[in-house]
C-alpha positions as CSV (number, residue, x, y, z in Angstrom):
1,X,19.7,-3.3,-9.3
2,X,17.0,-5.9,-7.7
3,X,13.3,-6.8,-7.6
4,X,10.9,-7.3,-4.8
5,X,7.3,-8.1,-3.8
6,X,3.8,-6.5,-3.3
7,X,0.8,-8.3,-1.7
8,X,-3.1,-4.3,-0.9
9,X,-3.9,-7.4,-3.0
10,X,-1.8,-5.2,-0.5
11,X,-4.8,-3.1,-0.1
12,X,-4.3,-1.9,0.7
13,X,-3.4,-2.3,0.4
14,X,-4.0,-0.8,1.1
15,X,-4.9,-2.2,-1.5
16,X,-4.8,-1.4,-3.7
17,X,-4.2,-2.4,-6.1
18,X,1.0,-5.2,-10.7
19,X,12.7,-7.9,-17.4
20,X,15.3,-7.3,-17.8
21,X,17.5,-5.1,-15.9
22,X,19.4,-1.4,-16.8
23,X,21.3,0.8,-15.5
24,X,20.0,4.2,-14.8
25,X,17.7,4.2,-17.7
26,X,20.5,2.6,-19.7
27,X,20.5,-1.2,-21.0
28,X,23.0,-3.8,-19.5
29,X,22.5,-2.6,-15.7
30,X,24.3,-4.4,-12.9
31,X,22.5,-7.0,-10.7
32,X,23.3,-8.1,-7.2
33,X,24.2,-11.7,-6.6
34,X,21.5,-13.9,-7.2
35,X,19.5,-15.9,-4.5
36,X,15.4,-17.2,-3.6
37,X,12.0,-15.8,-3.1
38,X,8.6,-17.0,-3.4
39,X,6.0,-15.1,-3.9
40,X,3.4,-14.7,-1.4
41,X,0.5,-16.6,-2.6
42,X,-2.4,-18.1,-1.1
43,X,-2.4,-21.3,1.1
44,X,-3.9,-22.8,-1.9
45,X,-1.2,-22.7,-3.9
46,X,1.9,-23.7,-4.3
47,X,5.2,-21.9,-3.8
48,X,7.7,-21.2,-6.5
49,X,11.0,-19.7,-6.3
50,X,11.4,-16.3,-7.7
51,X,14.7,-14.5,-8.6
52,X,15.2,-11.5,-6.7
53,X,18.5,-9.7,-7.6
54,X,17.9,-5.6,-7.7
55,X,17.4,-3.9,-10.9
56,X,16.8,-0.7,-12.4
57,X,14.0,0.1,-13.7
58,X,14.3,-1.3,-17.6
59,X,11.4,-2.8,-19.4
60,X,12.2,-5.6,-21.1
61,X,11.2,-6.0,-24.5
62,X,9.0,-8.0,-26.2
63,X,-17.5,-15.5,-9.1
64,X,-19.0,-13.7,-8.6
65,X,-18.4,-12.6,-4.4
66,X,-20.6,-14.5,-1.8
67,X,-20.8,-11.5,0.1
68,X,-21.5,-7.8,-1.4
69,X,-19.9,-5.8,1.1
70,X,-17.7,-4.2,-0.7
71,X,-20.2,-0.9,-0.5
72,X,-20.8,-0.5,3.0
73,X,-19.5,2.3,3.5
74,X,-20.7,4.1,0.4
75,X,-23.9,4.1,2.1
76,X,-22.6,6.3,4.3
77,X,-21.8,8.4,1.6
78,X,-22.7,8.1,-2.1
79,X,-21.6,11.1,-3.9
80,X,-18.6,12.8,-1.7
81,X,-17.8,16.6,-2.2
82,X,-15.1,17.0,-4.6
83,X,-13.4,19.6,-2.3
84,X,-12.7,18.6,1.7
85,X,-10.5,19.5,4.3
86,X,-7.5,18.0,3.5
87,X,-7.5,19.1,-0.5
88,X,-7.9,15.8,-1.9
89,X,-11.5,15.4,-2.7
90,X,-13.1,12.1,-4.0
91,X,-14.1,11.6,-7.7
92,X,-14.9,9.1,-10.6
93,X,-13.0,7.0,-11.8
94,X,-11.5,8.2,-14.7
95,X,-12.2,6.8,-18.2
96,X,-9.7,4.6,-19.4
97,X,-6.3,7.2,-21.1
98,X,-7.9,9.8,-19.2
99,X,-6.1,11.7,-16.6
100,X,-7.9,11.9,-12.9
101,X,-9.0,15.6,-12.2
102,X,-8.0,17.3,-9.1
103,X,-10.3,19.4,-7.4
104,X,-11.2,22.8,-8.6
105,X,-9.8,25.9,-7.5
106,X,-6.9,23.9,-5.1
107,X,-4.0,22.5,-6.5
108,X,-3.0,19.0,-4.5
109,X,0.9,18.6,-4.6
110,X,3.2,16.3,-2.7
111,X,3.9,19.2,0.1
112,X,7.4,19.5,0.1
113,X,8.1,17.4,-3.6
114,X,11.6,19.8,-4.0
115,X,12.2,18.5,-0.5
116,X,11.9,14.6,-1.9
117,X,14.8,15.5,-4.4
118,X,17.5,12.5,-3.5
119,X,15.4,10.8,-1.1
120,X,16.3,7.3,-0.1
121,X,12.9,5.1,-0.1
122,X,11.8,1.8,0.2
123,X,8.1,1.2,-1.1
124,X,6.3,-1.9,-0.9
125,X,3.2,-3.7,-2.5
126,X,4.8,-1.0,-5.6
127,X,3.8,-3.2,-8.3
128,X,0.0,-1.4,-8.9
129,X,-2.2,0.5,-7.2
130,X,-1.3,2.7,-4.4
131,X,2.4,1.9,-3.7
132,X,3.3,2.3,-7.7
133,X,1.6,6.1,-7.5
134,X,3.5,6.7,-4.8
135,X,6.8,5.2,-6.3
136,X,6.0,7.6,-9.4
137,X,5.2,10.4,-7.3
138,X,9.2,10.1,-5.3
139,X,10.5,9.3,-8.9
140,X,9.2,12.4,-9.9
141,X,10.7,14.9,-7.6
142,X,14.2,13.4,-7.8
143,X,13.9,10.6,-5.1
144,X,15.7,7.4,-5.3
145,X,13.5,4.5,-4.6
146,X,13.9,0.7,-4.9
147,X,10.2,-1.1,-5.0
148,X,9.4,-4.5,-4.1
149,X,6.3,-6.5,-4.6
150,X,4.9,-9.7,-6.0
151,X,5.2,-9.6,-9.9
152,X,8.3,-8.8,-11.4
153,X,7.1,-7.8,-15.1
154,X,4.8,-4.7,-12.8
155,X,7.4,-3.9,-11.2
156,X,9.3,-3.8,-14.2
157,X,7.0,-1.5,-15.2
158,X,6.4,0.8,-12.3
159,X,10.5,1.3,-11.9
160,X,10.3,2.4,-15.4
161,X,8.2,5.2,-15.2
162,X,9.6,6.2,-11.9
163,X,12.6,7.9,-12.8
164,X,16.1,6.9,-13.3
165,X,16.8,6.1,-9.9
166,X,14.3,3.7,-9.4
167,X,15.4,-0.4,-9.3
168,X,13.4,-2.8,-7.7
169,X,13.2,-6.3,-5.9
170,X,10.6,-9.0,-6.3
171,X,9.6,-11.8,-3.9
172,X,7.7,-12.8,-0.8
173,X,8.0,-10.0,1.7
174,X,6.3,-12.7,4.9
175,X,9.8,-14.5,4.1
176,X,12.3,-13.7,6.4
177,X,15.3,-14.2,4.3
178,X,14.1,-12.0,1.7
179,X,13.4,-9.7,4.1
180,X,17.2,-9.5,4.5
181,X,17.8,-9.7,1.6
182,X,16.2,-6.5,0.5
183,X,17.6,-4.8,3.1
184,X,20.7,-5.6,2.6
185,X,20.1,-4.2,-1.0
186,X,18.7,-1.2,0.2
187,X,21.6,-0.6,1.8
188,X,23.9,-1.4,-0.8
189,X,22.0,0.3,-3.4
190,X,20.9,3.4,-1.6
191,X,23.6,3.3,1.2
192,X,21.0,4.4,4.1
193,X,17.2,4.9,4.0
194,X,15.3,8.3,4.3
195,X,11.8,7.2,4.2
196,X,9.9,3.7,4.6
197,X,6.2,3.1,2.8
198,X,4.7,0.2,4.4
199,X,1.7,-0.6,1.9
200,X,2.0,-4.3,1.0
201,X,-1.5,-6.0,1.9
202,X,-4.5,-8.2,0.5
203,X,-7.8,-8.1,1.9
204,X,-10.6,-10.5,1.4
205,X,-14.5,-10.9,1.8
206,X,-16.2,-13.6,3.9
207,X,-17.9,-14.3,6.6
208,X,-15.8,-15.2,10.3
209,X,-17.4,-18.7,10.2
210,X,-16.2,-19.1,6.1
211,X,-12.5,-18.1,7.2
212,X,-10.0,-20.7,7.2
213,X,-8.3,-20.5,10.1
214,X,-5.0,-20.4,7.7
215,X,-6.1,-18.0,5.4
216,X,-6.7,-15.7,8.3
217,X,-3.1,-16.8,9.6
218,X,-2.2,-15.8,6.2
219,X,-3.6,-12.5,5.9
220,X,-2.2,-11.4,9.4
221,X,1.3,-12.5,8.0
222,X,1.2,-10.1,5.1
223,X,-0.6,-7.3,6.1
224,X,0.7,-7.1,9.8
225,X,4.3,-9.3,10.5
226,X,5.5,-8.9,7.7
227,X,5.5,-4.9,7.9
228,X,6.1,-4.7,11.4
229,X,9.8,-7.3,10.8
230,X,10.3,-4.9,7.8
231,X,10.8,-1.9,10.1
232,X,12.6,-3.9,12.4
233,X,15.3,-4.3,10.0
234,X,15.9,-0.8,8.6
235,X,15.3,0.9,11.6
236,X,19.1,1.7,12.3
237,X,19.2,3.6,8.3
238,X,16.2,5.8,9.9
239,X,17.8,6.4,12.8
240,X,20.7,7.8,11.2
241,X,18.3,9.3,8.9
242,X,16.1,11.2,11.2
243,X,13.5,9.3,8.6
244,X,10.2,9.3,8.1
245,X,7.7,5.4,8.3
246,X,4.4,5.9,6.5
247,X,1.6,2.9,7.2
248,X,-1.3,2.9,4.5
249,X,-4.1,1.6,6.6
250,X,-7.7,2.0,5.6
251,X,-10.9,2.8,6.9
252,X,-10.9,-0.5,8.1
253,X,-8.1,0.4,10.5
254,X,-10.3,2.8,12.4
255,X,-13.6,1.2,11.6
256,X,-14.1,-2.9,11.8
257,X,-16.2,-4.0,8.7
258,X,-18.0,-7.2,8.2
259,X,-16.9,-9.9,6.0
260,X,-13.2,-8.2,6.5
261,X,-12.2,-9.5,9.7
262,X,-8.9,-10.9,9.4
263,X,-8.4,-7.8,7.2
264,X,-9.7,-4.9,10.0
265,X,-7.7,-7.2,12.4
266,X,-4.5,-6.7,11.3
267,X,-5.2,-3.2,10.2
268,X,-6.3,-2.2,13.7
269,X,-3.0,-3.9,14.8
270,X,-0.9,-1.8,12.7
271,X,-2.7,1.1,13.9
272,X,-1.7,0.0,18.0
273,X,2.1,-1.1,17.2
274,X,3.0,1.7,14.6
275,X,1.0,4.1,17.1
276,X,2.9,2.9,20.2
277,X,6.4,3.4,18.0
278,X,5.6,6.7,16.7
279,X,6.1,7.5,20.8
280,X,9.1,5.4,21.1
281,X,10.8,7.1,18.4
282,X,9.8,10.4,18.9
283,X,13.7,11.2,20.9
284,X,15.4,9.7,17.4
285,X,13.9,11.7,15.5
286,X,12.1,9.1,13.2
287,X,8.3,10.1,12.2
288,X,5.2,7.8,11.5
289,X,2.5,8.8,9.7
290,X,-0.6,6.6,9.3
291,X,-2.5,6.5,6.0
292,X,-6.1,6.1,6.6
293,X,-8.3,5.9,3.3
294,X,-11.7,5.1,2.2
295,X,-12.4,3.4,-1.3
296,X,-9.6,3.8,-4.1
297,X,-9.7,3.0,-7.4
298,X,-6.8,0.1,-7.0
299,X,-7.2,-3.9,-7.8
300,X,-7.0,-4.5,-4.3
301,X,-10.7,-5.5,-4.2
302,X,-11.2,-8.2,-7.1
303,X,-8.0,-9.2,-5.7
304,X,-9.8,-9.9,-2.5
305,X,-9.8,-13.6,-0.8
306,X,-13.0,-15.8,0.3
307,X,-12.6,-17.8,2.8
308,X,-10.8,-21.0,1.5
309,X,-8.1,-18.5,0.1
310,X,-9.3,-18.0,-3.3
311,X,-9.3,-14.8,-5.1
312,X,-13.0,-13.3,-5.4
313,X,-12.0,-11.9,-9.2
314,X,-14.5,-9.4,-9.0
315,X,-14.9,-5.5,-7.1
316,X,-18.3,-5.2,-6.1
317,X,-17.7,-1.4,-5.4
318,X,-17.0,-1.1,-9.3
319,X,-18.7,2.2,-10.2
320,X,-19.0,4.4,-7.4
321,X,-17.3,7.6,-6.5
322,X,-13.4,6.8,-5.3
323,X,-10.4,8.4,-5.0
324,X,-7.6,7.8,-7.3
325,X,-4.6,6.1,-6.6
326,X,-2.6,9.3,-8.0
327,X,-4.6,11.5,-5.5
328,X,-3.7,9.3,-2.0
329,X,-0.1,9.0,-2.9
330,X,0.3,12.6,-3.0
331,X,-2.0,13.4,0.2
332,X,0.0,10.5,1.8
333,X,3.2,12.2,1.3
334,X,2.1,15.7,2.1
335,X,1.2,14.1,5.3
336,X,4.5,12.1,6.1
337,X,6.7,15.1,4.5
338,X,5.0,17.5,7.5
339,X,5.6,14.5,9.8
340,X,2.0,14.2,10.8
341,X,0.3,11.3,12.9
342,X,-2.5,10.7,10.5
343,X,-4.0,11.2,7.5
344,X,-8.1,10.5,6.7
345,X,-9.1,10.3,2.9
346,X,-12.4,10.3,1.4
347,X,-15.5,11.4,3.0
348,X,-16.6,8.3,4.2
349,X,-13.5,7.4,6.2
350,X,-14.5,11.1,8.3
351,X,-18.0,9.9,9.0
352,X,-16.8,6.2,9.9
353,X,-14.7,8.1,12.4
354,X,-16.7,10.5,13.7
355,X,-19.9,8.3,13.8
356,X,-17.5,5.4,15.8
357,X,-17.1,8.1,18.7
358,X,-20.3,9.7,18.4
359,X,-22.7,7.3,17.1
360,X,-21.3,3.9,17.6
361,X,-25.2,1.8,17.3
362,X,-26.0,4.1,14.4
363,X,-22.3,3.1,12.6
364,X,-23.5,-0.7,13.5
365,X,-26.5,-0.5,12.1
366,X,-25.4,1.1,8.7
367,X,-22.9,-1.7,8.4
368,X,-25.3,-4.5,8.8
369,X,-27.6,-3.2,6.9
370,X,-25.2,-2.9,4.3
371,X,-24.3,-6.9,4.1
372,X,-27.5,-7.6,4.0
């Protein structure tokens, strides 16, 4: 069915974090027709076209960082509890073929996963990190989902291994035209939408007076217009829907961190608009749940930009306790499956918040010290 695009470098990203098409798990799948979309690269580089009919998920065969802030808040917190209040817990990142441990004596399920069987969804920024564990997680109770993000072979990949109703779309979600387009092929595909993951993003690390006044353009174009036109477009299939709008967000929604301006910018402005239309569409019957967490184990950070758009290459918060990408997808849809506001992960992401209201100077001062 078709393809689409992912930025986390989407974050968030949130984040976080990457052929040939088939129908339903079988080969020689059906494509929509044909048309344009460029991945969203940097201002550096140039633009390319990109095919972007929908497919099911088939794979086919065949410097370093000027600034080390990528740790300020695990100063807050070094070695989080495995068990907190919301049942997810932070841990180490797993060894490579190992399977991330839950917490002991909880078991952390997508609340409501029997209630995700023959869901309609729409996830972006699905081809790694956080939006591909929450593809699997939908694929996995039954849901029907079509992913888009940047590279075509991930998503390839991701649709694969989330079930036989998973197809996706790649291409250059800040493009308006492929912004209709994929909703266009959500709605042919899917025929309406139940639930909308907004978690396309990149984030970056530099100082305000390194930024590039078009790479910060740039960076508010992905991780900000480019969701908020997204939900523009589908928002009659949630109406009808009664559906549900999830935003991943980050600490740095609630919290503004040094050398990520552009990046806690557009965050904090997803947090105003998608809080302000959680209001407005409380009488339709539409929910939206904000995703708020701290350090994951995703790609999202050697993705990051410096300020003349290039990609850092490196994650200078390699090796210290995070959360799993497998864990935040299924706290994320817990949360949006009970409709809540908001959801805070990871230990730091409480303190951040509480030590904003309480502490503020204290907060400051742990920051600074931090990009030292």
């Amino acid at each position: 069915m078709t393809r689409t695009p992912s930025n986390e470098a989407q974050a968030a990203g949130s984040d976080a974090a990457g052929g040939a098409s088939a129908s339903h798990g079988r080969s020689g799948g059906s494509k929509l027709p044909p048309g344009r979309a460029g991945e969203a690269r940097s201002p550096r580089e140039a633009r390319g076209p990109a095919a972007d009919s929908l497919h099911s998920g088939a794979v086919p065969p065949g410097r370093r960082a000027r600034h080390a802030a990528g740790d300020c808040f695990g100063i807050l917190l070094r070695n989080p509890p495995h068990n907190d209040r919301d049942g997810g817990g932070s841990h180490r990142r797993p060894a490579p073929g190992m399977r991330p441990s839950l917490p002991r004596g909880r078991i952390l399920v997508a609340m409501g996963s029997a209630g995700w069987n023959g869901t309609r969804a729409l996830v972006t920024g699905a081809s790694s990190g956080i939006g591909a564990a929450i593809a699997r997680e939908l694929g996995a109770a039954g849901a029907r989902v079509v992913l888009t993000g940047r590279n075509e072979a991930a998503l390839a990949r991701v649709a694969a291994s989330s079930g036989t109703g998973a197809s996706f779309l790649a291409g250059d979600l800040t493009d308006p035209a492929f912004r209709e387009r994929l909703t266009e092929a959500v709605r042919e595909h899917l025929g309406g939408l139940d639930l909308l993951v907004n978690n396309a993003g990149i984030t970056m690390n530099a100082r305000f007076e390194e930024l590039e006044s078009e790479v910060l353009r740039w960076i508010m174009e992905i991780d900000f217009f480019a969701q908020v036109e997204l939900t523009r477009l589908v928002l009659p299939e949630l109406f009808a829907s009664k559906g549900r709008i999830v935003v991943m967000s980050s600490v740095t929604g609630l919290v503004g961190t040094p050398t990520r301006t552009a990046y806690a910018a557009a965050k904090h402005a997803l947090h105003g608009l998608f809080g302000a239309l959680r209001i407005e569409l409380r009488s339709r019957g539409v929910s939206v749940t904000i995703a708020c967490p701290g350090y994951v184990a995703t790609p999202i950070r050697e993705r990051a930009v410096l300020g003349d758009g290039r990609e850092q290459g490196v994650d200078q918060a390699a090796g210290r306790t995070m959360l799993s990408a497998e864990d935040v997808a299924r706290r994320t849809l817990r949360a949006a499956w009970r409709r809540r506001r908001m959801v805070l992960m990871g230990m730091e992401t409480r303190l951040a918040r509480i030590l904003s209201i309480a502490a503020p100077g204290v907060l400051d001062n742990i920051l600074e010290k931090a990009t030292r």
